[in-house]
C-alpha positions in Angstrom: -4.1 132.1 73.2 -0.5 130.8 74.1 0.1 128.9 77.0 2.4 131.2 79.5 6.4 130.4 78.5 8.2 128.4 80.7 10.0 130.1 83.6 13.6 131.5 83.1 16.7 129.8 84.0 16.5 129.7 88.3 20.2 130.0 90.0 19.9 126.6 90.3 18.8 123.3 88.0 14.8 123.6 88.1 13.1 120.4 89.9 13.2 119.2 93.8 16.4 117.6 93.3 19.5 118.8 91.3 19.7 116.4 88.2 22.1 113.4 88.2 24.8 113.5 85.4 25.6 110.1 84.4 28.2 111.2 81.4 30.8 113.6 81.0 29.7 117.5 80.1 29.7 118.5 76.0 30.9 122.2 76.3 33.1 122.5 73.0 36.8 123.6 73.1 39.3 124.4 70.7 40.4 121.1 70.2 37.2 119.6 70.7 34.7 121.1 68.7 31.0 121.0 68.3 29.2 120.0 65.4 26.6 123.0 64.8 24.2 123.8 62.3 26.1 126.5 60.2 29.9 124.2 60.7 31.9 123.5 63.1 32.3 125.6 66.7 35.5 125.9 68.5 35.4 127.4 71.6 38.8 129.1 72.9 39.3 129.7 76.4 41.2 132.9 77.6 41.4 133.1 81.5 40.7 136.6 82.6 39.7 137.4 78.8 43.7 138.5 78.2 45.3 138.4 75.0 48.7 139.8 73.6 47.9 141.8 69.9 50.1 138.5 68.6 47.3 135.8 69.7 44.5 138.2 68.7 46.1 138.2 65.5 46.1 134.4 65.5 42.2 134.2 66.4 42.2 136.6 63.1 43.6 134.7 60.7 41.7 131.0 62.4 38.1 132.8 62.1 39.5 133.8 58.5 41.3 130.8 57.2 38.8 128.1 58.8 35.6 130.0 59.8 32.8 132.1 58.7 35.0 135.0 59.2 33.4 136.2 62.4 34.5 136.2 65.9 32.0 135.5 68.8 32.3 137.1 72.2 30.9 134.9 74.7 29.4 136.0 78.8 32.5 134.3 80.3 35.2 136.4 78.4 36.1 133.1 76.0 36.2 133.2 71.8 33.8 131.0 70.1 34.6 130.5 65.4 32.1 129.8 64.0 31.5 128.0 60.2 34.4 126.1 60.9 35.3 123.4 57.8 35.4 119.8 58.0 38.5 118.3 59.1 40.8 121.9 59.7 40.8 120.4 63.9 44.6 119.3 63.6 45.3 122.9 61.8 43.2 124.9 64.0 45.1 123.4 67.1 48.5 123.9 65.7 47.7 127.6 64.9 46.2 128.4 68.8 49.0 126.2 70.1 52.1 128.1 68.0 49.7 131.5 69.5 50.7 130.3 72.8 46.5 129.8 73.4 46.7 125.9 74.1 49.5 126.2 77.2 48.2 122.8 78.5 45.7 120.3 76.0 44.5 118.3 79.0 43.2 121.5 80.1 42.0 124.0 77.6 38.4 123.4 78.7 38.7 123.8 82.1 40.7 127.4 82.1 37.4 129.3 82.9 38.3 132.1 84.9 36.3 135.3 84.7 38.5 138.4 86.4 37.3 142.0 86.7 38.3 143.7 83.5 38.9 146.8 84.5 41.3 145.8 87.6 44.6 147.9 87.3 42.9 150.4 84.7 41.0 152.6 87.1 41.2 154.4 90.1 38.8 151.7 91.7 39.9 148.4 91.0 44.2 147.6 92.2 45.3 144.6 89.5 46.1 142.1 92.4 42.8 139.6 90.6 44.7 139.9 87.1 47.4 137.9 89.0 46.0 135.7 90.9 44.2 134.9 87.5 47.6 134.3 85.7 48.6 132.1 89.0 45.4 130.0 88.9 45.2 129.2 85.5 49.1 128.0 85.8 47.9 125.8 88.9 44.8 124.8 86.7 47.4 123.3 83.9 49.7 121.8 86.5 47.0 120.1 88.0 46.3 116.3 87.0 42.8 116.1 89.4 41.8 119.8 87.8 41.3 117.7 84.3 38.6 116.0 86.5 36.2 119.3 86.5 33.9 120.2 83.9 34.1 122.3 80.9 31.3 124.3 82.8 33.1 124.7 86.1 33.4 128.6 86.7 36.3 130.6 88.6 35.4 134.5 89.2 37.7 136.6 90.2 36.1 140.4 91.5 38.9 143.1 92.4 36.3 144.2 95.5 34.3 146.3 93.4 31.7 143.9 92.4 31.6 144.2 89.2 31.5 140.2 88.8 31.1 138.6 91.8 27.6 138.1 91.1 28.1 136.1 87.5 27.8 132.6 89.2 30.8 131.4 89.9 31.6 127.9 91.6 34.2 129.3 93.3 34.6 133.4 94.0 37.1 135.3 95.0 36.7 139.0 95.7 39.4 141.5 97.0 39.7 143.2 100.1 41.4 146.7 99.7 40.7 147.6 103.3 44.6 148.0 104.8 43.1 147.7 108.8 41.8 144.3 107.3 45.6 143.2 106.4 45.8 140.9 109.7 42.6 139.7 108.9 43.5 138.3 105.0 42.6 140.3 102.4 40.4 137.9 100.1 37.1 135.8 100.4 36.4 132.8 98.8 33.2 131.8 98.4 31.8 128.8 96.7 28.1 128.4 94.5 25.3 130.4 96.4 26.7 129.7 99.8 25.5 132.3 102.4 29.1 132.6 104.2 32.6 132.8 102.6 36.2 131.5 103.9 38.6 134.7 104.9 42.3 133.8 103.3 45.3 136.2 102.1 45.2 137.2 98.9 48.6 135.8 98.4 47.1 132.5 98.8 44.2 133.0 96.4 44.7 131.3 93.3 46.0 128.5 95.5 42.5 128.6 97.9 40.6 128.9 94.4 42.3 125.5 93.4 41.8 123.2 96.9 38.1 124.8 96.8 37.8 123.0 93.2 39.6 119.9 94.3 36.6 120.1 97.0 34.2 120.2 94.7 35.6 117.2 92.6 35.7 115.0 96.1 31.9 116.2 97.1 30.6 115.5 93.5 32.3 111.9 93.9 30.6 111.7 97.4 27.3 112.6 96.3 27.3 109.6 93.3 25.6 112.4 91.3 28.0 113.4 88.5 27.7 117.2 89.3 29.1 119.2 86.8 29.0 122.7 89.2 29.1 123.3 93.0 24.5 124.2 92.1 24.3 120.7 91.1 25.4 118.5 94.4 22.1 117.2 95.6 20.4 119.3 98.9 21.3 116.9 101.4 25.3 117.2 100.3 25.7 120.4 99.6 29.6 122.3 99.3 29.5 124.7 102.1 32.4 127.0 102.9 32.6 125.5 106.7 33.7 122.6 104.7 35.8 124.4 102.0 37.8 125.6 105.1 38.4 122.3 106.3 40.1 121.6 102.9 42.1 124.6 102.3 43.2 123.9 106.3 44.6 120.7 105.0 46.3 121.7 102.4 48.2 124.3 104.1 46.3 127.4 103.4 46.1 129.9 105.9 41.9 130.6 107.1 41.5 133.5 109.2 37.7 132.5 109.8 34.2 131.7 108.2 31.5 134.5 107.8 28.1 135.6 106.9 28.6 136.4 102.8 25.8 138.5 102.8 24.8 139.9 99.5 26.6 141.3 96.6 25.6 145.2 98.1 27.1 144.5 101.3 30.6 142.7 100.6 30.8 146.1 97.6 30.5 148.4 100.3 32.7 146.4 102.2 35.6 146.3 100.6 35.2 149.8 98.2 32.7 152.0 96.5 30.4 149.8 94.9 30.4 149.5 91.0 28.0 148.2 88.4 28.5 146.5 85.5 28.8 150.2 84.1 32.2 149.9 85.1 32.8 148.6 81.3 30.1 150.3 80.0 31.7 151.8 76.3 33.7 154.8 76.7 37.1 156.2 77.2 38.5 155.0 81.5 40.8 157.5 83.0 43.5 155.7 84.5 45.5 156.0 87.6 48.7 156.6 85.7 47.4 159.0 83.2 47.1 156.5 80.8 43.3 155.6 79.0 41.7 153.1 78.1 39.3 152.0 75.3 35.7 149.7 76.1 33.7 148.9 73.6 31.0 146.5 73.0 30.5 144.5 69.7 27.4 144.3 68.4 25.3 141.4 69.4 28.5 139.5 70.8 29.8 139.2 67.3 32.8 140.8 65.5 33.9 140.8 61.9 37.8 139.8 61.2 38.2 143.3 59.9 36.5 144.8 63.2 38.9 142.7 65.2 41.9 143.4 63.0 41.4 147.1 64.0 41.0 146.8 67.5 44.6 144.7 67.6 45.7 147.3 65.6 44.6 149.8 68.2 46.2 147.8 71.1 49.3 147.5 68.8 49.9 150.6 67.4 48.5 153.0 70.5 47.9 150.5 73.7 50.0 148.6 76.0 49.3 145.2 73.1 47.0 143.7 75.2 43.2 143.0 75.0 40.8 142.3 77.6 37.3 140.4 76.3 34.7 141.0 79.0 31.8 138.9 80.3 29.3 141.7 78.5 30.8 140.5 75.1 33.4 143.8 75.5 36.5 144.6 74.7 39.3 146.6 76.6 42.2 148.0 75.0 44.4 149.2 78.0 47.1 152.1 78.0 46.5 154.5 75.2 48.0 158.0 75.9 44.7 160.5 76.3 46.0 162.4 73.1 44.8 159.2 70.8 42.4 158.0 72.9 39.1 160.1 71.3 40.5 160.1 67.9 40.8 156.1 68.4 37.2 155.7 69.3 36.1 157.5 67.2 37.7 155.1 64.7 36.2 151.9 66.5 33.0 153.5 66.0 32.8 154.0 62.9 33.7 150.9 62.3 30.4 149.4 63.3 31.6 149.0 67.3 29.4 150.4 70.2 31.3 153.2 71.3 28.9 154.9 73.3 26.4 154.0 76.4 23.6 155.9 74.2 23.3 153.7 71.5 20.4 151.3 71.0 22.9 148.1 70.6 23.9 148.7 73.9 22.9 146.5 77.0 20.7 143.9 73.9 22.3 140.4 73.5 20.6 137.3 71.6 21.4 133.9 71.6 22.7 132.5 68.1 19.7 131.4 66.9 19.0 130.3 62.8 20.3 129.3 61.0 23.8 128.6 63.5 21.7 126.8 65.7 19.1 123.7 65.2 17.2 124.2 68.1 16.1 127.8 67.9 12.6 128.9 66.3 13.5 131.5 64.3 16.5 133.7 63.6 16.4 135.7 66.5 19.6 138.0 66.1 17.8 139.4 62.6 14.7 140.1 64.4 16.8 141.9 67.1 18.2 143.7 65.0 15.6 145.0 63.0 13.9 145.9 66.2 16.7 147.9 67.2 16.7 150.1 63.9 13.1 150.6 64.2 13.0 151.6 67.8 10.7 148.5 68.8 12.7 146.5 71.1 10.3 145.4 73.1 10.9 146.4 76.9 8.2 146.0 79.6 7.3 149.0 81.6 9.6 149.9 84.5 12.9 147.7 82.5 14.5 150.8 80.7 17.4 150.6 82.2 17.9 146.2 81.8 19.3 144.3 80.0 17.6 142.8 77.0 18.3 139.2 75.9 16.7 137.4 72.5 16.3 133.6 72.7 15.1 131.5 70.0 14.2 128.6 72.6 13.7 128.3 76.8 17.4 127.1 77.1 18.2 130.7 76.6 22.0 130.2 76.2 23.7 133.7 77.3 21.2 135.2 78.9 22.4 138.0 81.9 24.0 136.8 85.1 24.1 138.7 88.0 21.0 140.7 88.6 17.8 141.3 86.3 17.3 141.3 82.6 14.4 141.7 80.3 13.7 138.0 78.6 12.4 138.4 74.9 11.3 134.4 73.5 10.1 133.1 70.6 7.0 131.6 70.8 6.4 128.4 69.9 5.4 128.3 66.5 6.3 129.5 63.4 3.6 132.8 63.2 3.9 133.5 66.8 4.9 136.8 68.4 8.2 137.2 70.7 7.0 136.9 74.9 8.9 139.3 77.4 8.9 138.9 81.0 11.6 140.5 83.2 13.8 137.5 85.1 14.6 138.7 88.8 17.6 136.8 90.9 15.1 134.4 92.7 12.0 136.0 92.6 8.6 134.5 90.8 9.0 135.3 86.8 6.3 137.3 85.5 3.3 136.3 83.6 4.9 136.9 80.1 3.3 139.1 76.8 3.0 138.4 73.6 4.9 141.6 72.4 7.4 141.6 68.9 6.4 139.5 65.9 8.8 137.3 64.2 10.5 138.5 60.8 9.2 136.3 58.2 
């Protein structure tokens, strides 16, 4: 018999004490790239996930010209090539840069900002977190202390529907669309797992977002330990929003008060008519304006350059020109007039993209596993795959409706945030079956099963 897997990922590091980080993090960028087991890895960050049809088209030709010819669409909205050849760094910069994807070198790792994708598009969600998102990311760059924060240091930015607010950001902000609340601010901030959250004005958002950072980067210095995210400062030193509001106070930020955070359900109904993460589930959204858009998913997190090509196309030829990647490895082509809209998904469909919420791709993810990555087992994205076509994906009794992630080893890398998931791990040994457990936000794991064999 196998020993029972490890326990999944907790909100926190594992352990009594938050581990001490003696060295700089080694998250890749686009200049800086990772040396992986199938080539090079550059990862590109786009705050918000936006992208014009021009720099899509530049991410085309680099995953073409210097890659494996495949796109990768990672849980924080950000473009990962893959295969990429020895020495093509300097040309792989000059190509994002001249794409107007590098706005600042010193910080193209840090620009992690996750926004709600759908803000602006439907009836639900007003656009004012797309802006703060294009006004924090212009702080970010302007910022000499931001270069200072990790590559793993995480802005979210939820419209007040919370559709994101629960993806672990170090520092949140969620919209208020409550006019009787205008006097009171209309944006809270919260920072890591914090039970209360700092009141502001949304004008003052991306501003807040920044001073909460700068916190951050003072307690981290404070606590000697290194602390690459606001989980990470040690127990006794922890980055609490009483403290947050201090720091935005002196910076000149207006705080209309600290309060109780509650939970994600509470601050939803709030501030508007709580919405899931099937607020990007694949489909046609009906906007406000009369205008649609497009969400699909691609397969496993991973496009072709000929998939991509014809979703630019589509936000060219029929949208507004602009994408939005989502953190469920999505796309979003905004503004289509409701005449195209079918005909165009159908098109995106048949082209291998999930198009529909029925489909057996949809809601499975899988880490990269062989023969990109060293450290996995086995190649876990074949294996999920075959189990989708033969109906076996292995989902315990009462998970239907979760998430399913494949992991070729316990780090697990892009597993679900925000709520429960069905966890599917290769065992430890070459002949071993697959163990699935379902991971609940900060509950006891279940005693795994041995469940899917390995393809061989």
């Amino acid at each position: 018999m196998l020993a029972a897997m490890p326990p999944s990922p907790a909100p926190r590091p594992a352990g009594p004490q938050p581990p001490v980080r003696d060295r700089g993090d080694a998250c890749p960028g686009a200049l800086r790239l990772h040396s992986a087991a199938d080539g090079g890895l550059a990862r590109v960050r786009l705050p918000a996930g936006d992208l014009t049809s021009h720099q899509a088209t530049a991410l085309a030709d680099a995953a073409e010209r210097f890659g494996d010819g495949r796109l990768s669409l990672t849980s924080r909205g950000n473009v990962e090539l893959r295969g990429l050849a020895d020495g093509c760094g300097a040309a792989l910069g000059g190509l994002l840069r001249d794409a107007g994807l590098l706005p600042s070198v010193r910080h193209e790792r840090i620009r992690n900002i996750l926004a709600s994708p759908l803000a602006g598009l439907d009836p639900h969600t007003p656009s004012d977190v797309r802006l703060w998102a294009r006004d924090l990311d212009a702080l970010l760059c302007a910022s000499a202390s931001a270069t200072e924060l990790s590559g793993r240091f995480l802005f979210v930015l939820d419209g007040g529907t919370g559709d994101v607010a629960g993806l672990g950001g170090d520092v949140t902000l969620i919209a208020e669309r409550d006019a009787d609340r205008a006097d009171r601010g209309g944006a809270l901030l919260r920072v890591g797992d914090d039970p209360a959250a700092v009141r502001i004005t949304g004008a003052e958002a991306p501003r807040a977002a920044l001073a909460a950072a700068e916190a951050f980067l003072a307690a981290a210095r404070a606590s000697g330990s290194g602390a690459w995210r606001v989980r990470e400062l040690p127990d006794g030193q922890p980055l609490t929003a009483h403290a947050v509001a201090k720091s935005l106070e002196a910076a000149g930020v207006e705080v209309y008060g600290v309060e109780p955070y509650e939970n994600l359900a509470d601050v939803s109904r709030e501030t508007g008519p709580h919405v899931s993460r099937e607020t990007c589930a694949p489909g046609i959204v009906e906007g406000p304006d009369g205008r649609h858009s497009l969400s699909v998913l691609a397969p496993l997190g991973r496009l072709t350059v000929a998939q991509w090509r014809l979703l630019t196309a589509v936000a060219a030829e029929d949208g507004s020109g602009e994408l939005r990647l989502t953190p469920w490895r999505g796309v979003v082509l905004p503004g289509l007039p409701a005449a195209t809209a079918t005909d165009r998904l159908g098109a995106l469909a048949a082209a291998g993209l999930i198009t529909d919420p029925g489909s057996p791709w949809y809601r499975i993810t899988a880490c990269t596993g062989l023969p990109g990555c060293a450290k996995s087992r086995t190649d876990v994205r074949a294996d999920a795959a075959q189990a989708i076509a033969t109906g076996t994906t292995p989902v315990p009794a009462g998970a239907a409706a979760l998430p399913v992630h494949w992991s070729g080893c316990e780090r697990r890398c892009g597993h679900p945030q925000g709520g429960a998931w069905v966890d599917v791990l290769a065992g430890p040994g070459a002949q071993d079956e697959y163990r699935t457990s379902v991971v609940r936000p900060r509950t006891p794991v279940p005693a795994p099963v041995p469940t899917t064999p390995k393809a061989q």
